[in-house]
BAZAKOL-74658 format. One line per 10 residues: their letters; for each residue x, y, z of C-alpha. Coordinates in steps of 0.2 Angstrom, whole numbers, plus 5000, padded with zeros to 4 digits. Layout:
N
A	X Y Z  ...
//
This chain:
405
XXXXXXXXXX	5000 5000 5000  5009 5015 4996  5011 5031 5004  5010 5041 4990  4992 5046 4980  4989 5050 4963  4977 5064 4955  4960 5060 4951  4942 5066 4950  4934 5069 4967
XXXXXXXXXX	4922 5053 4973  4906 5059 4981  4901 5060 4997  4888 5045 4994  4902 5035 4986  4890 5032 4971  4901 5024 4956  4898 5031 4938  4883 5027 4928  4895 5020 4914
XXXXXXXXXX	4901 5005 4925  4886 5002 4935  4880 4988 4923  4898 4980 4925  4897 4976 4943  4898 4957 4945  4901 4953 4929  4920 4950 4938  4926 4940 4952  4925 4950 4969
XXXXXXXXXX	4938 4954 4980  4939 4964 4998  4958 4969 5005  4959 4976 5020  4973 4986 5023  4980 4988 5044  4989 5004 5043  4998 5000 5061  5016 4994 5065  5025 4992 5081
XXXXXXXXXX	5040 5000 5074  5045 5009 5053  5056 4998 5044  5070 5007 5036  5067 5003 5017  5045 5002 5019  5035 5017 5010  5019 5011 5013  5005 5019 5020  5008 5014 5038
XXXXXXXXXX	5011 5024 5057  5018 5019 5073  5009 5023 5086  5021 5039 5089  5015 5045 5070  4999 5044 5071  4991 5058 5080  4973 5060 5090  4957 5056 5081  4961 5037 5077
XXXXXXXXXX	4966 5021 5086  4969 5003 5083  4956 5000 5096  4943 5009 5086  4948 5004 5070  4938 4988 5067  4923 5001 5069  4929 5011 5056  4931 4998 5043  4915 4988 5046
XXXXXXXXXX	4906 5005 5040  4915 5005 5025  4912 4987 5023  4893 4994 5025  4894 5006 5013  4901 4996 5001  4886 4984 5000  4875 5000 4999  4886 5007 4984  4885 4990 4976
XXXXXXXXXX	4869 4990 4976  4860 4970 4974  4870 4961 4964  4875 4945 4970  4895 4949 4971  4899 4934 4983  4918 4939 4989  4931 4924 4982  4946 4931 4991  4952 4943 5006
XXXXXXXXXX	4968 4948 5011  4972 4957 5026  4987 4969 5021  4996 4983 5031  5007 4986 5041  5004 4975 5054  4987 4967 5055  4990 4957 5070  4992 4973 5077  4976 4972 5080
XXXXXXXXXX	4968 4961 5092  4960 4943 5084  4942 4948 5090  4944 4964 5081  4950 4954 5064  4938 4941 5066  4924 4953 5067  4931 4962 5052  4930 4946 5041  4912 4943 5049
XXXXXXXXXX	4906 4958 5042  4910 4954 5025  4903 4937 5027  4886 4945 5034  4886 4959 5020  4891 4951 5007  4893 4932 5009  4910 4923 5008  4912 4909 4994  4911 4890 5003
XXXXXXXXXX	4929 4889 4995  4935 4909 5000  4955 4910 5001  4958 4923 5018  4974 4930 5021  4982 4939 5033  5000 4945 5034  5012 4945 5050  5028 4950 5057  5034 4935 5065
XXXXXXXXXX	5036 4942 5083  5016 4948 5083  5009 4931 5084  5012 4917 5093  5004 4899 5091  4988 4903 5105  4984 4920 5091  4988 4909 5078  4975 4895 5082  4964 4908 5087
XXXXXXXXXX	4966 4916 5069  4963 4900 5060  4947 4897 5070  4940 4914 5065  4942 4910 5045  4957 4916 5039  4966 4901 5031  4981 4908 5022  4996 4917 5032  5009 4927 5025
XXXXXXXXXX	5025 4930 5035  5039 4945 5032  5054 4936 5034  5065 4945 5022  5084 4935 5027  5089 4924 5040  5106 4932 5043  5105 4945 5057  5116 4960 5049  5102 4958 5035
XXXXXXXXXX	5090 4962 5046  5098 4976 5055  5101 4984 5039  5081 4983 5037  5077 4988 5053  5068 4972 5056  5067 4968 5073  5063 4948 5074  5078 4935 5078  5083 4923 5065
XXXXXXXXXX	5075 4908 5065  5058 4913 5072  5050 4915 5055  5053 4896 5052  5044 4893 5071  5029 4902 5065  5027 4892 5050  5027 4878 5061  5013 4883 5074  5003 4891 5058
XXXXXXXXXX	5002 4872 5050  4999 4867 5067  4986 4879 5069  4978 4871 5053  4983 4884 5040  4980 4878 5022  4993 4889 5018  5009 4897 5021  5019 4911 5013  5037 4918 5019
XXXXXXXXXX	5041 4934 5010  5062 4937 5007  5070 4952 4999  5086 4951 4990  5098 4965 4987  5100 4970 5004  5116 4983 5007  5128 4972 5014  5121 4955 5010  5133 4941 4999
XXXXXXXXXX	5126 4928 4988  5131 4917 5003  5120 4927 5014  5105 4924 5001  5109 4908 4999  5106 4906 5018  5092 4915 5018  5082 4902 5005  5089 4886 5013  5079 4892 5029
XXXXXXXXXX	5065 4899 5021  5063 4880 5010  5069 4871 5026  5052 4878 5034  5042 4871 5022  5031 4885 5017  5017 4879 5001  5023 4898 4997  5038 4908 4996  5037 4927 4988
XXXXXXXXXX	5054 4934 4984  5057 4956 4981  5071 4962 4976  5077 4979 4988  5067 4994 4982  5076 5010 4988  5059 5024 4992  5062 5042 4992  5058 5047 5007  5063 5032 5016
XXXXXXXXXX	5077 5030 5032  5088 5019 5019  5087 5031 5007  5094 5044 5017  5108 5031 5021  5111 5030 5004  5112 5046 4999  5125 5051 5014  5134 5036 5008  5133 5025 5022
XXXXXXXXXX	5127 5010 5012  5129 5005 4995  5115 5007 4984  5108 4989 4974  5118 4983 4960  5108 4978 4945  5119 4964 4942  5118 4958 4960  5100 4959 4959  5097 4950 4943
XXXXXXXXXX	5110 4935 4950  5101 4935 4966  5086 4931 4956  5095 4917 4945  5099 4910 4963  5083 4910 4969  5073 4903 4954  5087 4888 4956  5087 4882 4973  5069 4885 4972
XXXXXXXXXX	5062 4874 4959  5075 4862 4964  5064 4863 4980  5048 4858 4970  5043 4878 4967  5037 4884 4953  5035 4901 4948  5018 4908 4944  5025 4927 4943  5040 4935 4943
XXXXXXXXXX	5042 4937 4961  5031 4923 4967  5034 4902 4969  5023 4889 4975  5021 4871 4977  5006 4866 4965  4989 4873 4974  4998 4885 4985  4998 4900 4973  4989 4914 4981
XXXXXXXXXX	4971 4917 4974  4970 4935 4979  4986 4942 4971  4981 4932 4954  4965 4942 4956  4976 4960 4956  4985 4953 4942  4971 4945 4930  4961 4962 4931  4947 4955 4945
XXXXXXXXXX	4936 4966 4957  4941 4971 4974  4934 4985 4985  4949 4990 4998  4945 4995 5015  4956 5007 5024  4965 5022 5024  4976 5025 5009  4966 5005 5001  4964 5007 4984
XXXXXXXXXX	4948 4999 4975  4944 4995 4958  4925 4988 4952  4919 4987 4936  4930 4999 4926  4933 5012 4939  4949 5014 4953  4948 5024 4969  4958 5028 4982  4954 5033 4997
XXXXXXXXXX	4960 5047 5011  4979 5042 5018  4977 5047 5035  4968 5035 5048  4962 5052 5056  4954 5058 5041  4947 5040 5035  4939 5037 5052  4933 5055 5053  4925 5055 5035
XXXXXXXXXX	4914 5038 5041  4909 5045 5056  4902 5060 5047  4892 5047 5033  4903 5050 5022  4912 5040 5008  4933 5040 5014  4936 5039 4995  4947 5054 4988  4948 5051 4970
XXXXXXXXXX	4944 5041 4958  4948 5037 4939  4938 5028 4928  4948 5018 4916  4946 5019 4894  4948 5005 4884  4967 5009 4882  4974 5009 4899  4966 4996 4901  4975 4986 4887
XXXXXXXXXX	4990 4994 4894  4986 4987 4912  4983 4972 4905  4999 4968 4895  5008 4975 4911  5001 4965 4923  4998 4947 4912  5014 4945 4906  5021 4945 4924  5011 4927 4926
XXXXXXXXXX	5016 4911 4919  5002 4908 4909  5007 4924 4900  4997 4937 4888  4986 4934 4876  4993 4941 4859  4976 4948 4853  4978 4961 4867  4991 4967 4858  4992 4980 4845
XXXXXXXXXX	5002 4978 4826  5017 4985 4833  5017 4974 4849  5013 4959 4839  5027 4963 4827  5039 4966 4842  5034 4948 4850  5045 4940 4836  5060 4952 4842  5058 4946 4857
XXXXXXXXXX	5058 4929 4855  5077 4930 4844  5084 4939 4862  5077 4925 4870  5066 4933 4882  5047 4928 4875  5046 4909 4872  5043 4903 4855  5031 4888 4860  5021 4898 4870
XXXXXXXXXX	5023 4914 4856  5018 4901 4840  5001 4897 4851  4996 4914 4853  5002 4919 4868  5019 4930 4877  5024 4921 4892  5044 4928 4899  5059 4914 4898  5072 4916 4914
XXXXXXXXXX	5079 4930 4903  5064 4936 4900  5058 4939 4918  5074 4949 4923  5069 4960 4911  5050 4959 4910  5048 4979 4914  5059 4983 4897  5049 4967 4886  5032 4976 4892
XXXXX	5039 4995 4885  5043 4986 4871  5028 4976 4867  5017 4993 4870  5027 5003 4856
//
């Protein structure tokens, strides 16, 4: 969830969506994230749309934020009108949302359930920091619903960690996978990131043996992104650390992808590997061009043709629904080409690739290009579709500038 917003047209006070996409609703399947904007403490590289308890303010608290959202739960089912848009996935993002206590989450995810209706097969997620749950608030989560977990483990080496500002032990991500299978979890993810100032291949290494030893059905791998406005971009810039290596990053990958499917992942997008089933539904909804409302300050929606985004601040967002009011700030509603644009963007990041016929002449003449670099593969490209190589994935950013002309 970022912190930053972009311009839009304002959404009213109601909420109401446009005429032009009101007969579109359902025709997609239906989403709800929920985004926790709390942590116990700001990660050095993390941009994202989140406040200690120090940064936030008067006028909004984690104890009264379960209020908050299951209001705009509410108003979404009075903005969506009838349809019958039973919800297929929900993730529970931040921050932190174990920050929260598990009554207030499972009373969240009961909302949606009684407003809406929750498929009988509905994959619900939740992210943690390893050090705010422990096996009692995990048993407790899996008996309120949630049935996917999502761990930040990011490296098992400690200097990693320090660099990230991440304050768990090594070794305790690998617990917590444990208990959360214990718990009954269907599924569970470790997220890692690569490119860490001061991490060797060695370190990497390290950090994938623990993650596969853990056995997780799901492992999520990110290369370091270095935010303006962060506390490791200020490090950087005063030349404290390096900055990432584009090389070092795109070997880092090569490693991961290695050890990885020799583990028995395979990868389903260009940062994500799974053992067969464990790919996660909801993410695979963001990137197929699904529905999703998104609760929270800062959550971003998009039904039907249409994308909002609503107020940053907790303050603002609680103050808005206490007043009747939609939190949304802006909106955009989305013409056929951005759409196409979004599409090739977003598809060709999944191993079942893009559709050629969403492609215009000069993309479809620049898919034979990029199969001679290697980077598209030919099987894939002679049955109609652009799906990345290896080669291809480490450059999948330039291959979609070039498929859009």
């Amino acid at each position: 969830m970022p912190s930053t917003l972009p311009d839009g047209e304002p959404v009213p006070a109601d909420g109401a969506l446009p005429d032009v996409v009101r007969s579109r609703i359902g025709a997609r399947r239906f989403s709800f994230y929920v985004h926790v904007p709390y942590c116990a403490s700001r990660c050095g590289y993390c941009d994202f749309n989140t406040y200690t308890a120090a940064e936030l303010g008067g006028g909004a608290s984690q104890a009264s934020y379960a209020r908050d959202a299951i209001a705009e739960i509410e108003l979404a089912r009075t903005v969506l009108g009838a349809p019958d848009l039973l919800v297929n996935t929900v993730f529970f993002g931040g921050g932190t949302p174990t920050m929260l206590e598990t009554d207030d989450l499972a009373t969240m995810l009961r909302a949606i359930d009684e407003w809406f209706g929750l498929a009988a097969d509905a994959e619900v997620t939740i992210e943690a920091n390893p050090e705010s749950v422990d096996r009692y608030s995990l048993t407790s989560l899996r008996a309120a619903g949630f049935n996917r977990i999502s761990f930040g483990m990011q490296s098992a080496r400690p200097h990693v960690l320090h660099v990230l500002d991440r304050k768990h032990t090594p070794g305790v991500p690998e617990q917590r996978v444990a208990e959360a299978k214990a718990a009954g979890f269907d599924h569970v993810n470790l997220d890692l990131i690569y490119g860490t100032p001061g991490e060797s291949d060695d370190d990497w290494r390290a950090s994938l043996d623990a993650a596969i030893a853990a056995e997780p059905d799901h492992i999520s791998a990110y290369s370091l992104i270095v935010e303006d406005g962060t506390a490791l971009a200020r490090r950087i810039a005063r030349g404290e650390l390096a900055a990432p290596d584009d090389d070092v990053l795109a070997d880092r990958y090569l490693i991961a992808d290695e050890m990885l499917a020799a583990a028995g992942f395979g990868w389903y997008e260009v940062s994500n590997w799974a053992r067969p089933g464990g790919e996660c539904r909801h993410n695979l909804a963001y990137w197929r061009g699904d529905d999703w409302w998104g609760i929270g300050p800062g959550a971003h929606s998009h039904i039907g043709g249409v994308r909002w985004w609503n107020v940053k601040h907790p303050t603002a967002y609680a103050r808005r629904l206490s007043d009747g009011e939609s939190p949304g700030l802006a909106r955009e509603v989305l013409d056929a080409e951005t759409t196409r644009v979004e599409r090739v963007l977003l598809r060709l990041r999944l191993v079942e690739g893009l559709d050629l016929a969403v492609l215009d002449d000069v993309g479809r003449k620049a898919v034979g290009r990029e199969v001679d670099a290697g980077l598209l593969d030919p099987v894939a490209a002679r049955e109609g579709r652009a799906v990345l190589t290896l080669a291809g994935r480490l450059l999948a950013d330039a291959v979609v500038r070039r498929l859009l002309g």
